[in-house]
C-alpha positions in Angstrom: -52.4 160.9 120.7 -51.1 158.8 123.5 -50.5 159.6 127.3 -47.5 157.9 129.4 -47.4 158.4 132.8 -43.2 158.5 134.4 -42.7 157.9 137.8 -40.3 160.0 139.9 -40.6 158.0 143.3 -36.9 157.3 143.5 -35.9 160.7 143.4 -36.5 164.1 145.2 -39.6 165.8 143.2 -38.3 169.1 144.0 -34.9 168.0 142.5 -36.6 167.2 139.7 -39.5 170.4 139.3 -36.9 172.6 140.4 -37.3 175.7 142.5 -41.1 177.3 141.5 -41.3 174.5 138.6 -37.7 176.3 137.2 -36.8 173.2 135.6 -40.4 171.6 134.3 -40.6 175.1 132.8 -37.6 174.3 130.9 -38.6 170.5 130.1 -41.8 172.5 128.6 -40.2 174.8 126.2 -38.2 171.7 125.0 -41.2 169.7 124.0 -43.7 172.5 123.2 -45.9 170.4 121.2 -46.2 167.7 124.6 -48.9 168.4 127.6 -46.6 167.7 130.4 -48.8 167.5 133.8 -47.3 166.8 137.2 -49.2 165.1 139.9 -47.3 164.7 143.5 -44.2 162.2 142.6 -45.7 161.5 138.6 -45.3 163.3 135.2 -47.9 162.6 132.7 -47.5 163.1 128.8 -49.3 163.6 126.1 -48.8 163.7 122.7 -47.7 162.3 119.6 -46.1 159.0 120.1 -42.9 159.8 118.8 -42.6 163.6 121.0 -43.8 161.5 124.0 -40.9 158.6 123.2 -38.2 160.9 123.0 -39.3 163.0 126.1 -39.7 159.9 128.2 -36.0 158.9 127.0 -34.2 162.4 128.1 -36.8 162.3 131.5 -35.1 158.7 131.9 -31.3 159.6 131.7 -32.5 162.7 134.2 -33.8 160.8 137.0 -30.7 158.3 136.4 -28.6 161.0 137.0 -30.9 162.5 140.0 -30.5 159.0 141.3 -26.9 159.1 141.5 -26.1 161.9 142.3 -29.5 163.7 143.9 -28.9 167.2 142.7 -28.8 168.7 139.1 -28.0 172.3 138.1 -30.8 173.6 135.7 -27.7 174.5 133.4 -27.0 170.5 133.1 -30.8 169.6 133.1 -31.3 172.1 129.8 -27.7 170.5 128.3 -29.2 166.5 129.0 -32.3 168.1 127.3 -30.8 169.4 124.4 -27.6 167.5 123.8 -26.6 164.2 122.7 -27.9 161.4 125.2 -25.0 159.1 126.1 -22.1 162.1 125.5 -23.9 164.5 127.7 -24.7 161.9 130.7 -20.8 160.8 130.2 -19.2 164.0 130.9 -21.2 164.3 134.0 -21.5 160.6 135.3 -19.0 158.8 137.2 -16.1 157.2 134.6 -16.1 153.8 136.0 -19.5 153.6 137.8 -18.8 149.8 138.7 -16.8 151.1 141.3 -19.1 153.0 143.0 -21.4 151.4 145.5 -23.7 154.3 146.1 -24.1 158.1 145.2 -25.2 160.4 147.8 -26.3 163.8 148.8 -24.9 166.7 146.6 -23.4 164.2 144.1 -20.9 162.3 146.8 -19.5 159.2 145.6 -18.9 156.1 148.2 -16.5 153.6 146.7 -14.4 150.8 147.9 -11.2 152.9 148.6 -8.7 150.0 149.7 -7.9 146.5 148.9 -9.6 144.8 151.5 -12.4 146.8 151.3 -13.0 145.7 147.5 -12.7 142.1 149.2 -15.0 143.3 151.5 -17.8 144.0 148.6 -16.7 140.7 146.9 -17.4 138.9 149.5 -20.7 140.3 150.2 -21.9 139.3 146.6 -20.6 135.5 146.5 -21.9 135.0 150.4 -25.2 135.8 152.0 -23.2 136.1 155.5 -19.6 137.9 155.7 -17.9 138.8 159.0 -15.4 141.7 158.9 -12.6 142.1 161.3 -10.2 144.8 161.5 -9.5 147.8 163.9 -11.1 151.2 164.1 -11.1 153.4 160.8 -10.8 150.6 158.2 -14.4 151.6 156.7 -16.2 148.1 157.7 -19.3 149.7 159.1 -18.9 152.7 155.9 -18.8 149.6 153.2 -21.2 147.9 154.7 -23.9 150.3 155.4 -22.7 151.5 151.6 -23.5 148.4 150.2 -27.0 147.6 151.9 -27.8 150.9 150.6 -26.9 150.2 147.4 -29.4 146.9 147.3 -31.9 148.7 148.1 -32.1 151.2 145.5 -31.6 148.4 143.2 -34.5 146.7 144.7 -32.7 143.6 145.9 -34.2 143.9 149.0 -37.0 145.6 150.2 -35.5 146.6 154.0 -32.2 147.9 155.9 -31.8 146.4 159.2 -28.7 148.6 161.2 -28.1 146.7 164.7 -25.4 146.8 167.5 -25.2 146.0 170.7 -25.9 149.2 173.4 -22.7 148.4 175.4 -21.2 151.9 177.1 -17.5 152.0 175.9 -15.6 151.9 179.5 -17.5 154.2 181.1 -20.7 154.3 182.9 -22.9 157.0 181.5 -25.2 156.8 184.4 -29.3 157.6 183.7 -30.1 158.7 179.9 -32.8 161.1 179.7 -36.0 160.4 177.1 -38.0 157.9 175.4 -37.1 154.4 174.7 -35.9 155.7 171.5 -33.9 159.0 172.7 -32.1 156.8 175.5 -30.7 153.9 172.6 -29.9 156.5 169.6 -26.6 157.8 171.5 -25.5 153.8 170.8 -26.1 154.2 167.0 -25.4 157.2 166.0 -22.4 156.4 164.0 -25.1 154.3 161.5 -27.0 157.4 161.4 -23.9 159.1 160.2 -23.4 156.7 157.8 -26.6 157.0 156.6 -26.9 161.0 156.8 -24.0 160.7 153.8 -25.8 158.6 151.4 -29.6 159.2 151.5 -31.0 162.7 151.3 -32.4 163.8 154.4 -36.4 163.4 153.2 -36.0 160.5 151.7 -33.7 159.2 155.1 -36.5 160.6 157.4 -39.4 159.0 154.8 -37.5 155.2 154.8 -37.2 155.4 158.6 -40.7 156.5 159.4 -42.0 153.5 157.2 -39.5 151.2 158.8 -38.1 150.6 155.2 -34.4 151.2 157.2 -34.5 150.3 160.5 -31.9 150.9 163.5 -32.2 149.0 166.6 -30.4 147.5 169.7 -29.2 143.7 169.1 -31.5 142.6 172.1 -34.3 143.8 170.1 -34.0 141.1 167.0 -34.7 138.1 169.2 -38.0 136.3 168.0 -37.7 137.7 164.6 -37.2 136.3 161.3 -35.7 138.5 159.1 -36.7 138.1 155.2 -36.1 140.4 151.9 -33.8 142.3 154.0 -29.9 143.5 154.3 -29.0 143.0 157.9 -25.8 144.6 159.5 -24.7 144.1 162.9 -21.7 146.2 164.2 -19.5 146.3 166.7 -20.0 142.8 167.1 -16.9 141.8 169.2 -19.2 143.1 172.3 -21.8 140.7 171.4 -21.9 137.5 173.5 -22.1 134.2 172.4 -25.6 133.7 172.9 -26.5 136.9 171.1 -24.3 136.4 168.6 -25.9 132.9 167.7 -29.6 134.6 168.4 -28.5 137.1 165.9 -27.2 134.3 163.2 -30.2 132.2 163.4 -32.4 135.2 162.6 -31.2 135.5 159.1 -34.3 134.3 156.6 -34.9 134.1 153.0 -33.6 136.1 150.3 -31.1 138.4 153.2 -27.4 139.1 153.4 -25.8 139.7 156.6 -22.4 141.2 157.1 -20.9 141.2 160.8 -18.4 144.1 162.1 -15.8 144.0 164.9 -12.6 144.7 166.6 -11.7 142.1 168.7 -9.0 144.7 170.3 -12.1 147.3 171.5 -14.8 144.4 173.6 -16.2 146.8 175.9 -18.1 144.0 177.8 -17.9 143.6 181.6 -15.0 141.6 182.8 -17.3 138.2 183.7 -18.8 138.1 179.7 -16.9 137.3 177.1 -17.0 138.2 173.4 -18.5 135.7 170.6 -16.7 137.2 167.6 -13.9 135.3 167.9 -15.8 132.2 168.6 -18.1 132.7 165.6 -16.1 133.2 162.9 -13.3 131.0 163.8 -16.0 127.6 163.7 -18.1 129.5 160.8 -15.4 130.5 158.6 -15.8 127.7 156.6 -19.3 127.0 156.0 -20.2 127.7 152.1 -22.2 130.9 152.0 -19.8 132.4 154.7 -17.1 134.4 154.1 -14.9 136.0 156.3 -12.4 139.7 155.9 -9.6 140.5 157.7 -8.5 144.5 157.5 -5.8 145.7 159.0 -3.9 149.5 159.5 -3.5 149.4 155.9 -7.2 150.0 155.3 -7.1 153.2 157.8 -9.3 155.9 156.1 -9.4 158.7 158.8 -6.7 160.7 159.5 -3.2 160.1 158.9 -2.3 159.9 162.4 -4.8 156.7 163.0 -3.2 154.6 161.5 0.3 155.5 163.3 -1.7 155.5 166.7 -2.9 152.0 165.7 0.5 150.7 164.9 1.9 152.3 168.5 -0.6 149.8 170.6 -0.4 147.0 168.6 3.7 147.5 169.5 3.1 147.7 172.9 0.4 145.3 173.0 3.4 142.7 171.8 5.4 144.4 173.7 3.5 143.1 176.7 2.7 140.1 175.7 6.5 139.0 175.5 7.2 140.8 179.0 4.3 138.6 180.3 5.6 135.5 179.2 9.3 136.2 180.1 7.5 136.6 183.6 5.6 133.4 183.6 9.0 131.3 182.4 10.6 132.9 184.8 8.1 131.9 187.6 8.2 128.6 186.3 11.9 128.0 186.3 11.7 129.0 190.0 9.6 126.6 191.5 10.9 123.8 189.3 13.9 123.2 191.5 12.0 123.8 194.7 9.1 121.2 194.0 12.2 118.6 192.8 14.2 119.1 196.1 10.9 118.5 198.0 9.7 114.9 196.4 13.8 113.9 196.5 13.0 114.7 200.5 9.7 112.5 200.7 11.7 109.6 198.9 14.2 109.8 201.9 11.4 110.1 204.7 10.4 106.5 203.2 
C-alpha cells in the first residue's frame, strides 16, 4: 500500500470535483480499487503502487488541462480518464501551445496576434526592462499584462505589479466619491480588464487580496524596492521625468519591467512635460534594455481604429507642414526689414 497526496492549488477545486463531487465520482469508478480522499485544495491516494502511479499520471494531464484552459466538461474528464494520454490531451490542447502566452477563463487563448507584438514577447525574454511605444489599440498593455501573467503561473516570479499614473484624460472629473481605493480604481480599470480575461474570478479576487497582483498609482512605488516580481507601468508617456526615473530605479533582483505609452495621447498639464520620450531615447541602448515600436498595423480593436488612427496622423502632418510654411514665411518677411535697417545705421555713421 502506498498513499500520494496531489495538490490542486493551481486550479479551481470545484473545476476539478465537479458540481456535487460529479466528476471525483467519475475519477472513483475509474480506479475502484484506489481510496481517493479529498481534503480542501488536495487529493490523497491509496493503493497499490502501480493503481496509485497511473491515477496520479491521468490527475496530472487533468489539472494541466484545468490550468490552461480552467474549465473541463465531465464528458472530456471521463475521455482523459479512459483514453490514451497524449492523443486524448492533443485533440483538446492548443496545436502550437508555444504561441500562447496564457489560457484564461472558459478556455480563452491570449497569443501574440501581430508581428510587433511577437517582438514585443521577444523582447521581454532577452531584456529585464522593455519599453513599448505605439498608439492606442496595438495590444501593449494586453501582451504585457499577458505575459506577467504567464510568469507567474510558471513561477518565475512570485508577484504582479500593475501601475500608471492617475492623470484625468482632458477633462477634470471634479471630487471622486469613496475610499482611497474606490477614488484611484476608475484610473486602472483597463488592467483590471485585462486581468478579468485571464485569471478566474476567485482566483483574481484570492491573488489580489494577498497582494500576490497588485494595482496601484505610480506615486505609490516611491521608496520601494521591487524584487521576484513582473512590474508594468502604462500609460507612461503621462509620466514625468522624475517619476519616470523614480519608477526605473525601483526595479530589484530577479524583475522584468516592461513600459507602455503613446507619446500622441500625454494628458499632463501644459507646464509638465512627458519623460517617455526622454527615457527611452538615452536608454535605448543599455544592454538589458530593449525598446518596441508598434504602429496602426498592430491595431486589434475594431476595423475602424485603425482608419481613425491613420486620419490624425494625416492631419497631424498636415499641420505640421502648414506650421512651418507659416514660420518660413514669417522669416522671409522680416529678413529684408532687419537688412534695410542696419544698411540705415551704417549711413547714420
Amino acid at each position: 500500500m502506498r498513499d500520494t497526496i496531489i495538490n490542486l492549488e493551481t486550479v479551481n477545486p470545484i473545476e476539478f470535483f465537479g458540481v456535487n463531487n460529479g466528476k471525483l465520482d467519475i475519477l472513483k469508478k475509474k480506479f475502484p480499487l484506489l481510496k481517493i480522499l479529498s481534503r480542501g485544495t488536495q487529493l490523497k491516494l491509496s493503493g497499490a503502487p502501480e493503481q496509485v502511479d497511473g491515477a496520479k499520471e491521468k490527475i496530472e494531464l487533468l489539472i494541466q488541462y484545468l490550468e490552461r484552459n480552467g474549465h473541463m466538461s465531465e464528458n472530456y474528464f471521463e475521455q482523459v480518464l479512459g483514453g490514451d494520454d497524449a492523443e486524448t490531451v492533443d485533440n483538446f490542447v492548443e496545436r502550437n501551445p508555444n504561441d500562447v502566452l496564457v489560457f484564461g477563463p472558459n478556455g480563452k487563448t491570449v497569443r501574440a496576434r501581430t508581428a510587433n507584438q511577437k517582438r514585443l514577447v521577444t523582447a521581454a525574454e532577452k531584456n529585464d526592462i522593455v519599453f513599448a511605444i505605439g498608439p492606442a489599440g496595438t495590444g501593449k498593455t494586453y501582451t504585457a499584462v499577458a505575459m506577467a501573467v504567464r510568469a507567474l503561473k510558471n513561477k518565475v516570479v512570485k508577484k504582479i505589479i500593475l501601475t500608471r499614473p492617475a492623470v484625468e484624460a482632458g477633462e477634470s472629473l471634479g471630487f471622486l466619491p469613496g475610499d482611497l481605493k474606490e477614488k484611484i480604481d476608475p484610473y486602472l480599470r483597463p488592467l483590471y480588464d485585462a486581468l478579468d480575461d485571464m485569471i478566474p474570478a476567485d482566483k483574481l479576487g484570492y491573488y489580489m487580496s494577498t497582494r500576490t497582483i497588485e494595482i496601484a498609482p505610480l506615486a505609490y512605488m516611491r521608496g520601494r524596492t521591487l524584487d521576484n516580481c513582473f512590474i508594468i507601468l502604462d500609460e507612461a508617456q503621462n509620466a514625468t521625468d522624475l517619476q519616470l526615473k523614480m519608477f526605473l530605479t525601483r526595479i530589484g533582483g530577479n524583475a522584468k519591467a516592461i513600459i507602455t505609452g503613446d507619446l500622441t495621447q500625454v494628458d499632463l498639464p501644459r507646464n509638465q512635460r512627458s519623460g517617455l520620450a526622454k527615457a527611452s531615447k538615452i536608454l535605448r541602448n543599455i544592454d538589458g534594455i530593449g525598446y518596441i515600436e508598434l504602429d496602426e498595423e498592430d491595431v486589434v480593436r475594431h476595423r475602424l481604429v485603425k482608419a481613425i488612427l491613420k486620419a490624425y496622423d494625416k492631419e497631424g502632418q498636415r499641420e505640421m507642414e502648414e506650421e512651418e510654411a507659416e514660420r518660413a514665411e514669417r522669416r522671409q518677411r522680416f529678413a529684408p526689414r532687419r537688412s534695410d535697417e542696419g544698411s540705415q545705421g551704417q549711413q547714420s555713421q
